[in-house]
Backbone as a printed PyTorch tensor [residue, N CA C, xyz], in Angstrom:
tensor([[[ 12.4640, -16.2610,  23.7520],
         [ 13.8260, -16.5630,  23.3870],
         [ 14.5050, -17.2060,  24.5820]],

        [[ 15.3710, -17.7300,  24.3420],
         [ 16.4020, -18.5710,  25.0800],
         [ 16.9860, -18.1530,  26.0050]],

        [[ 17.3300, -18.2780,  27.1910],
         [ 18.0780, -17.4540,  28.4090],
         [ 19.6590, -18.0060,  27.9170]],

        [[ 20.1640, -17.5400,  27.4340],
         [ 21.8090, -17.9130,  27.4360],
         [ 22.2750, -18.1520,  28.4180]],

        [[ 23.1940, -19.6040,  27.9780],
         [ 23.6390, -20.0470,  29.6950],
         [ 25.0040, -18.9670,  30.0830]],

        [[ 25.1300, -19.2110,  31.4990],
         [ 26.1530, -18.0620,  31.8060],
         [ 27.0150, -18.9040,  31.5880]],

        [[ 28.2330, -17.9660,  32.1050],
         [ 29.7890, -18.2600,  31.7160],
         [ 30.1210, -19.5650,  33.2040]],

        [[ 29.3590, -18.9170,  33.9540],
         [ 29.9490, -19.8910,  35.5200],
         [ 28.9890, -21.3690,  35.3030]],

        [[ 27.7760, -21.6770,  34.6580],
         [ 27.0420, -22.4160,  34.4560],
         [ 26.9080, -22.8170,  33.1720]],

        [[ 27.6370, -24.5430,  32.9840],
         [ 27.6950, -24.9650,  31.2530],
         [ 26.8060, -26.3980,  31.2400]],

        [[ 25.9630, -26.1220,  32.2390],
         [ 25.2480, -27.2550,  32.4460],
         [ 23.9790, -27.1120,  31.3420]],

        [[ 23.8340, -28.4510,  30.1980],
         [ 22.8410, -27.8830,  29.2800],
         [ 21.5760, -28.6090,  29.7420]],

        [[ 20.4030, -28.0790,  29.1340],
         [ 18.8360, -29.1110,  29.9920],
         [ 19.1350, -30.4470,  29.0180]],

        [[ 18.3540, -31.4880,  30.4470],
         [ 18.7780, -32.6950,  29.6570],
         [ 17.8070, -33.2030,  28.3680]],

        [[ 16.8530, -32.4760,  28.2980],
         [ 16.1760, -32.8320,  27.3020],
         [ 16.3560, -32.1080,  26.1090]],

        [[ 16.7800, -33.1060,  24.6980],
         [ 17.2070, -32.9140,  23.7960],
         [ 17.1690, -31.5910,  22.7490]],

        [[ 15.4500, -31.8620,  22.6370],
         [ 15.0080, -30.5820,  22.1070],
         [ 15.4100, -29.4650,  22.8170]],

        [[ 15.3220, -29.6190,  24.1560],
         [ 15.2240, -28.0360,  24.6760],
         [ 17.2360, -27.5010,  24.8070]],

        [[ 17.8890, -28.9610,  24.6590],
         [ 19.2540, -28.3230,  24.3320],
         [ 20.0480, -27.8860,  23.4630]],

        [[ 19.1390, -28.3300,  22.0170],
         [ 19.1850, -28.1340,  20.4900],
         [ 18.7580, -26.3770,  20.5890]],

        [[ 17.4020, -26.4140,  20.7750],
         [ 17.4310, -25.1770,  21.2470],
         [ 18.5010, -23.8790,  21.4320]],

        [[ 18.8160, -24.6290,  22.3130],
         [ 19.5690, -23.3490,  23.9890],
         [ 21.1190, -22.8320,  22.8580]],

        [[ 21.4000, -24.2630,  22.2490],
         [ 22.5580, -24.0830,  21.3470],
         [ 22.1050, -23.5030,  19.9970]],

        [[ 21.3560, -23.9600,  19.6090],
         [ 21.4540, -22.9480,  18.4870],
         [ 21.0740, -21.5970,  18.9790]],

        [[ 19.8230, -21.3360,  19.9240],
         [ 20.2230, -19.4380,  19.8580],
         [ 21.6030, -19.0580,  19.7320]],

        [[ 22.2130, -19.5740,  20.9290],
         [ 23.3330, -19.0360,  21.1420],
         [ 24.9880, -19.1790,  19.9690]],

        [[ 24.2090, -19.8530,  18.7950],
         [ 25.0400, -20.3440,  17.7800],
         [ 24.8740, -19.0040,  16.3860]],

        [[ 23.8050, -18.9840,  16.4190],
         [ 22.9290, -18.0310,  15.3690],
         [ 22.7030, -17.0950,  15.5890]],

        [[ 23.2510, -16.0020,  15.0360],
         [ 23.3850, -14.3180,  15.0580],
         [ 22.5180, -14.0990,  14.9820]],

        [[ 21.4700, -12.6670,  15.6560],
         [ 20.3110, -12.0160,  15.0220],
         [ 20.7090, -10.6270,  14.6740]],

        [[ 19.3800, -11.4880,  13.0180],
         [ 19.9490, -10.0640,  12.2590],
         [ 18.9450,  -8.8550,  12.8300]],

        [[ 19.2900,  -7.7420,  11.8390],
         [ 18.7960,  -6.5370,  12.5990],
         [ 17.8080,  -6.3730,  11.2990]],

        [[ 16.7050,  -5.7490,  11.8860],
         [ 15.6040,  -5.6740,  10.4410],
         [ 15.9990,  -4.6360,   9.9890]],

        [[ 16.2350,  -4.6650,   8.4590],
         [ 16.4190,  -3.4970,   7.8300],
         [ 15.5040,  -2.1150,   7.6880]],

        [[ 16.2070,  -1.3190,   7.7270],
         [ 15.7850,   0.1100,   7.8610],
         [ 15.0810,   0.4360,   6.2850]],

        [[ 13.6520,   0.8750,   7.0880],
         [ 12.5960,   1.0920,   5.7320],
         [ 13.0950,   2.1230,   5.0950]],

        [[ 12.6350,   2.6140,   4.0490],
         [ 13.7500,   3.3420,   2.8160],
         [ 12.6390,   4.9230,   3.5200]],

        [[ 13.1210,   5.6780,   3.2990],
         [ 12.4120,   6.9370,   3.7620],
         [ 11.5550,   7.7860,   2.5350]],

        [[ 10.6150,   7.9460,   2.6560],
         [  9.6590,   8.2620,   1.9560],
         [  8.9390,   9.8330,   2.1780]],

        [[  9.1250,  10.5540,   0.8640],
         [  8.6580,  12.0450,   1.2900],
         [  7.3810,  12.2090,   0.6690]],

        [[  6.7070,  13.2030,   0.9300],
         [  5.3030,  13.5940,   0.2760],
         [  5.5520,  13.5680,  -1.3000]],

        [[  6.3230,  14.2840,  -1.1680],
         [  6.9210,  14.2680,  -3.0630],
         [  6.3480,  12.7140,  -3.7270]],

        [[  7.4760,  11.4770,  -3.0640],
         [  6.9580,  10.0250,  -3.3610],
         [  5.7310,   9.9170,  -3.7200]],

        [[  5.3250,  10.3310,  -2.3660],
         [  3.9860,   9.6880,  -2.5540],
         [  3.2600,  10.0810,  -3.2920]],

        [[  2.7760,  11.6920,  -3.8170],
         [  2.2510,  12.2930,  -4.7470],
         [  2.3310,  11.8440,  -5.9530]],

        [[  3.5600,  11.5360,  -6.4130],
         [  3.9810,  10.9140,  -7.7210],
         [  3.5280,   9.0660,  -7.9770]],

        [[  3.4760,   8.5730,  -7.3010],
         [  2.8610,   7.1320,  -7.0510],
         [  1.1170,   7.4520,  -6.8700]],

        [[  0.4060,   8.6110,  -6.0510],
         [ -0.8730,   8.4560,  -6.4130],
         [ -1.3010,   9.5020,  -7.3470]],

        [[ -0.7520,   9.8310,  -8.6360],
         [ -1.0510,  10.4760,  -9.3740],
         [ -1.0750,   9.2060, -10.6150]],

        [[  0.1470,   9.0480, -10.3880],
         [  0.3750,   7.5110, -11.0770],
         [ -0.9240,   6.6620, -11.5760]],

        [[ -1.3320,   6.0690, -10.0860],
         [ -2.4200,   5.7640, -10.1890],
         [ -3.9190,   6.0960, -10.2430]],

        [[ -3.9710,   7.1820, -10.3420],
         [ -4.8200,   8.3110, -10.7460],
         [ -5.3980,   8.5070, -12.4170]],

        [[ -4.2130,   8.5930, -12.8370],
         [ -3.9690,   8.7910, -14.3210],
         [ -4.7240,   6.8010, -14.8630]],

        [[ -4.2100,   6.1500, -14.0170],
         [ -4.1430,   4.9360, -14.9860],
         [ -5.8770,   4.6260, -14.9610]],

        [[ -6.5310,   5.0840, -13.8780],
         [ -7.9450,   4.5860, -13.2460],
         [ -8.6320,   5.4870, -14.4620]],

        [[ -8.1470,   6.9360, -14.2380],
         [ -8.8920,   8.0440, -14.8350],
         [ -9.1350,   8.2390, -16.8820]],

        [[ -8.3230,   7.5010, -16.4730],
         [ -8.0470,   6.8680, -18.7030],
         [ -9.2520,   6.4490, -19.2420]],

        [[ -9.1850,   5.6080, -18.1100],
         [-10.3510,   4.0880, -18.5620],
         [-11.8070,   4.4510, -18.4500]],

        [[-11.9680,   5.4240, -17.2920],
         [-13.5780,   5.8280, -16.5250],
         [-14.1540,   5.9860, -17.6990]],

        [[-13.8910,   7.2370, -18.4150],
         [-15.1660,   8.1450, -19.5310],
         [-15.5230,   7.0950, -20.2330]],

        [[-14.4190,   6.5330, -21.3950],
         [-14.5530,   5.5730, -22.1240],
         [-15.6330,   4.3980, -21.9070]],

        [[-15.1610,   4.0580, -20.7720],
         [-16.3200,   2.7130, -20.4070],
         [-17.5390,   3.1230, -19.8190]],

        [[-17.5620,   4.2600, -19.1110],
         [-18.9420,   4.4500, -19.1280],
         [-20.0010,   5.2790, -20.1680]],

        [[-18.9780,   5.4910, -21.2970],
         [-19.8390,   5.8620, -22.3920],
         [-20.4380,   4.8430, -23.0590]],

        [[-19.2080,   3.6380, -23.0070],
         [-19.5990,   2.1740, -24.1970],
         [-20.8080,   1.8240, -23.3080]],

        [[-20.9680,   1.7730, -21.9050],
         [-22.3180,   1.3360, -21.4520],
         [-23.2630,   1.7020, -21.3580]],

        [[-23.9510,   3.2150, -21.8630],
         [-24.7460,   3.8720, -21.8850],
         [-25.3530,   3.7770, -23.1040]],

        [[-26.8140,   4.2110, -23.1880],
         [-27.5460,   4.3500, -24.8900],
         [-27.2040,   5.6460, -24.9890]],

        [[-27.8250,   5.6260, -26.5070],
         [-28.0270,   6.9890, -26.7780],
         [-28.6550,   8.1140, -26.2420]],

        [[-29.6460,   7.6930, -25.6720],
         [-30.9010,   8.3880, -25.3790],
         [-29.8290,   8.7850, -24.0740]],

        [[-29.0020,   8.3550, -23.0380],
         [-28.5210,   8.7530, -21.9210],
         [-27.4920,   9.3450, -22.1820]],

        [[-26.5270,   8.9920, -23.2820],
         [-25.4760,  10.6070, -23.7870],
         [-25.5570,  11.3420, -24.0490]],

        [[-26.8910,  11.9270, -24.7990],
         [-27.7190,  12.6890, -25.1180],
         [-28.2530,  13.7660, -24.1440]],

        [[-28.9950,  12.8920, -22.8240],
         [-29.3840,  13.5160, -21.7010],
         [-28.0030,  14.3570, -21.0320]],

        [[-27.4290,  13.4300, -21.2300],
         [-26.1500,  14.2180, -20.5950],
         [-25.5840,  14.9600, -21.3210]],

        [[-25.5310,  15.4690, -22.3610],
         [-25.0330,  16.5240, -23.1440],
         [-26.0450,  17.5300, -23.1650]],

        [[-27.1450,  17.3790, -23.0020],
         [-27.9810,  18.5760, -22.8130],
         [-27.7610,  19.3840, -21.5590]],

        [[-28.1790,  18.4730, -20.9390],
         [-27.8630,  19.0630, -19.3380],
         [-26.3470,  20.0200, -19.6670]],

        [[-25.3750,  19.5800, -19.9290],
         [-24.1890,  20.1840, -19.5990],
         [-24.4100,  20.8920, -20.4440]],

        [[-24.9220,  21.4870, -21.6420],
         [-25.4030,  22.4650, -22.5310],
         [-25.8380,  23.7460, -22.0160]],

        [[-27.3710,  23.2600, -20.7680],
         [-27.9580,  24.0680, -20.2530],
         [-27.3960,  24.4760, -19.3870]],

        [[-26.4290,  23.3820, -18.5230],
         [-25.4810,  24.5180, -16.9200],
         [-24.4350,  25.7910, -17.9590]],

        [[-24.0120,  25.0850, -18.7040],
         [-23.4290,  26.2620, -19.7070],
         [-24.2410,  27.4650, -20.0550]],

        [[-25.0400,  27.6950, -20.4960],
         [-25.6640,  28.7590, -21.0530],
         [-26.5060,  29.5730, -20.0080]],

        [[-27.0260,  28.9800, -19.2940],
         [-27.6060,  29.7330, -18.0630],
         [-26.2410,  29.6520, -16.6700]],

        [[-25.4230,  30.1950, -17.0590],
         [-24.6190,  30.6930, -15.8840],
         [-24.9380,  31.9310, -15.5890]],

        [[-24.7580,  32.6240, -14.0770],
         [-25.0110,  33.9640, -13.8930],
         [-23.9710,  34.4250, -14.2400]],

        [[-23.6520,  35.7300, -14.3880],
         [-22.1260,  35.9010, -14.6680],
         [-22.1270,  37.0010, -13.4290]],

        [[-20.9250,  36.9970, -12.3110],
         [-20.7790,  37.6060, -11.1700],
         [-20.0290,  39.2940, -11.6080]],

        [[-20.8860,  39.7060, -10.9460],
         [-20.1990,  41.1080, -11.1620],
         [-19.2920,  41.7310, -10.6550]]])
């Protein structure tokens, strides 16, 4: 950035660009970056549940349409058998 000329010194550089320059910093306000909005766990939970839900819709569905029979099958047995042979804890 531009050294602003002082108050005792109004001497501008003689080259054009670099006095276009010197004047506009000193013409043109800087703004201040706005303050990011504050964000709690709460937010965020609710935004990745959000997207949780939208991913989790779609999964079963499509990986059933891509499977045969013979592999939904396999997989329903299996989950048949972890079912029925559980230990039961005493």
């Amino acid at each position: 950035m531009a050294k602003p000329i002082s108050r005792k010194s109004k001497k501008l550089p003689s080259d054009p660009n670099q006095r276009m320059h010197v004047l506009a910093s000193q013409l043109t306000p800087v703004a201040e970056a706005p303050k990011p909005p504050d964000v709690t766990q709460d937010d965020i939970r609710r935004v990745m549940s959000a997207l949780g839900k939208r991913g989790g819709q779609k999964g079963g569905k499509a990986r059933m349409q891509k499977m045969t029979q013979k592999q939904r099958s396999d997989i329903a047995f299996k989950a048949a058998q972890a079912r029925w042979t559980k230990v039961e804890k005493a």
